[in-house]
C-alpha positions, 0 to 999 in steps of 0.5 A, spaced: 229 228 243 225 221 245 228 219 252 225 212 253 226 210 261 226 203 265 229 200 271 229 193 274 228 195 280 220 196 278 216 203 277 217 206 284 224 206 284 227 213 287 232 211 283 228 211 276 226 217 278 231 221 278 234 218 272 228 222 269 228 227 273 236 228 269 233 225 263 229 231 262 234 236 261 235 233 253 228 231 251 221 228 252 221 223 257 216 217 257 218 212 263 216 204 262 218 200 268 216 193 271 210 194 276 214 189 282 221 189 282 226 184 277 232 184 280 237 179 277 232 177 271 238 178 266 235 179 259 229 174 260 223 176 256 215 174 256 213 169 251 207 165 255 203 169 257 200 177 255 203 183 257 199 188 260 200 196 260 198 200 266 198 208 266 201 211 274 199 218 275 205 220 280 209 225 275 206 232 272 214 232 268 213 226 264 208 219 263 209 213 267 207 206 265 208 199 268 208 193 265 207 187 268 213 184 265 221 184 265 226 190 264 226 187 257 219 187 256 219 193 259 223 197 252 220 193 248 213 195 249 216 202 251 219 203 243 212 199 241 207 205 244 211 211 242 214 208 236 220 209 237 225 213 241 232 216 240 236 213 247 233 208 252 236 210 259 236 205 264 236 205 272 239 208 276 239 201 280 239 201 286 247 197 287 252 197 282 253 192 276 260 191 276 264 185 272 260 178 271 254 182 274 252 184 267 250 178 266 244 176 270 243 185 271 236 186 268 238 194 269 243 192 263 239 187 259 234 193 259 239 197 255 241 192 251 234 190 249 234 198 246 241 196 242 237 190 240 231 194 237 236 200 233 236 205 239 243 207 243 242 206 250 246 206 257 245 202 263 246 206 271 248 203 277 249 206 283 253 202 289 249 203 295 252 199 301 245 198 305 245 205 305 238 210 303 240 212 296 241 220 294 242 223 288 245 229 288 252 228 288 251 223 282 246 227 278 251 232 275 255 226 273 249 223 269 248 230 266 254 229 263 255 222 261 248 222 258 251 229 254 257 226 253 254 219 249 250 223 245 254 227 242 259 225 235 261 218 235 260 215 242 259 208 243 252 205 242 252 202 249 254 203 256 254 201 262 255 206 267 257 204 275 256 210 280 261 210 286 258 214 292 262 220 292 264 221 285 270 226 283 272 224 275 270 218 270 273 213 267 272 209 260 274 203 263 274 195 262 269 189 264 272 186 271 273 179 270 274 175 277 273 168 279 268 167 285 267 163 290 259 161 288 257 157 295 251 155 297 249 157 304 244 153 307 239 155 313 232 155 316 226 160 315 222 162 322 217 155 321 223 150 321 224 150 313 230 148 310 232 154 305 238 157 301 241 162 299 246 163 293 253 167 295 258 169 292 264 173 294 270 175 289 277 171 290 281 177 286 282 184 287 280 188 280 285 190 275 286 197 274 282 201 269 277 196 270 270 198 272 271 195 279 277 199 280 275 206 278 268 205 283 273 203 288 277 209 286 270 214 287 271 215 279 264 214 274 265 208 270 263 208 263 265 201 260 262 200 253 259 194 251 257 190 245 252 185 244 256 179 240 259 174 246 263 171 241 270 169 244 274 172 237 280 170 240 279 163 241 276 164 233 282 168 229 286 161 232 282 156 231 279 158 223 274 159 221 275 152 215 270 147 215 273 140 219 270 134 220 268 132 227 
């Protein structure tokens, strides 16, 4: 099996590390990562300007590569050099991607560029708090989603949050809350007026979600789909033709 890599958390990332470290155990790994960090990107994609690939020699057990480019660029140029793969891996972020972070996640926009271009794909997020990450309670967890997906009749796309003290996994559903969106003004140490963007749930998760599961120390494995078509809304408005 052909393992692409990526994050959005850039090159050096100890958490892409670590995903690679664990991806190793099913097959050839080949890391494409952004060569700076690319947090909150989404699924953004480079198209006025070229790209360029760069070999970094850092590991003996797989091939890196960085990318001056998004996450999605990233797995694009990955699957254009190998010619192919058979599962792109995501992360681990560095911060979970919960409920409507899935949105603007370029960890998740990494995954969802390989289902775009034919290949099964999972993202992972690891919340942190401030703290310097480890993986060591985590990795036998990615050892058996990654195990668990690949076999038999699995989704095709995932979004895995890890919580830091993981006791189980759940199959869970997408959080929805309504945020508090403010826009917090300041100034930098010259006097500068800046902002910054905050943005603070209003509502407590709903249970089996994946917030939930986190906050309850469970694994969440949320399956994701690419169509963003409201098909409720659809089935009762109809799909006759009218006249505006």
């Amino acid at each position: 099996m052909r393992i692409l890599v990526s994050n959005d958390d850039g090159v050096f990332s100890p958490g892409l590390i670590a995903l690679a470290e664990v991806a190793c155990k099913f097959g050839e790994v080949v890391i494409f990562a952004p060569d700076f960090e690319q947090s909150a990107v989404g699924h953004a994609i480079t198209i006025q300007r070229p790209l360029q690939v760069h070999r970094v020699h850092m590991m003996d057990s797989f091939k890196m590569y960085r990318v001056n480019g998004t996450p999605a660029d990233c797995v694009a140029m990955g699957l254009y050099h190998l010619g192919g793969a058979d599962l792109v891996l995501s992360g681990i972020n560095l911060g979970s991607n919960l409920g409507s972070d899935v949105l603007h996640s370029g960890t998740v926009a990494a995954a969802k560029q390989g289902m775009i271009l034919g290949v099964q794909a999972i993202a992972f997020s690891q919340e942190v708090n401030g703290e310097d990450p480890s993986y060591e309670e985590q990795k036998p967890y990615i050892t058996k989603v990654i195990d668990l997906l690949i076999n038999g009749d699995k989704p095709r796309l995932v979004n895995v949050n890890l919580p830091p003290h993981p006791i189980g996994m759940r199959w869970t559903h997408q959080s929805i809350r309504q945020y508090n969106g403010q826009v917090v003004e300041g100034h930098d140490p010259n006097g500068q007026q800046h902002y910054w963007l905050s943005a603070m749930p209003m509502t407590n998760p709903d249970e089996n979600s994946d917030r939930w599961a986190v906050a309850n120390q469970f694994v969440s494995l949320t399956p994701l789909r690419l169509s963003q078509t409201d098909d409720e809304w659809l089935n009762k408005l109809g799909n006759t033709s009218f006249v505006a």
